[in-house]
N, C-alpha and C positions, 0 to 999 in steps of 0.2 A: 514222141517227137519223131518228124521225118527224118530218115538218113540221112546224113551230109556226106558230102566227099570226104576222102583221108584229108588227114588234115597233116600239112608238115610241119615239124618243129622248129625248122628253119624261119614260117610263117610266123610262128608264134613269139619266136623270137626278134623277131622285128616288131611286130606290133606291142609287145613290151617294153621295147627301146622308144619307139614312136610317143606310146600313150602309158606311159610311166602310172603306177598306184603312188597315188601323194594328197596330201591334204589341200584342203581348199585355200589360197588366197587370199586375203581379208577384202582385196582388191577386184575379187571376182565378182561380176553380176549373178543373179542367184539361175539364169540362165545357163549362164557358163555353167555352171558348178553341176546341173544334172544332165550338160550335154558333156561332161567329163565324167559323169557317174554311168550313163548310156555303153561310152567306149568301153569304161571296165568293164561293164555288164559285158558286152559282146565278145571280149577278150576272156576273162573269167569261163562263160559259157564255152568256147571254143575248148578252151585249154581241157574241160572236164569231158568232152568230147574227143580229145585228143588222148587222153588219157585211159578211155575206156576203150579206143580202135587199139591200144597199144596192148592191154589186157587180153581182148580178143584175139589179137594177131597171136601171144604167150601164148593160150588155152589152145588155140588150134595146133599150133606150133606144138606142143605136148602130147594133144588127141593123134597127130601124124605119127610123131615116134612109136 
């Protein structure tokens, strides 16, 4: 996968608050229900992206000392 920017936690945190993990609806179109499964996906993905710049940042952060 291509590089993305840093990603901030602050970001992530918001789009968690925005697009909450929760179950579907009984009331949802079955539209709705995978254009709510799209956001996790893109949230989800971010966060394990965010996750690995943070690991990275650790490991170098280590290699300097």
């Amino acid at each position: 996968m291509d590089q993305l920017p840093v990603i901030p936690n602050d970001l992530l945190d918001a789009l968690e608050q925005r697009f909450p993990e929760r179950c579907p609806e009984p009331e949802w179109s079955e539209r709705e229900i995978w254009m709510r499964v799209g956001e996790r996906r893109v949230i989800r993905l971010l966060r394990r992206v965010y996750e690995q710049q943070q690991e990275n940042v650790l490991e170098n952060t280590h290699v300097l000392r």
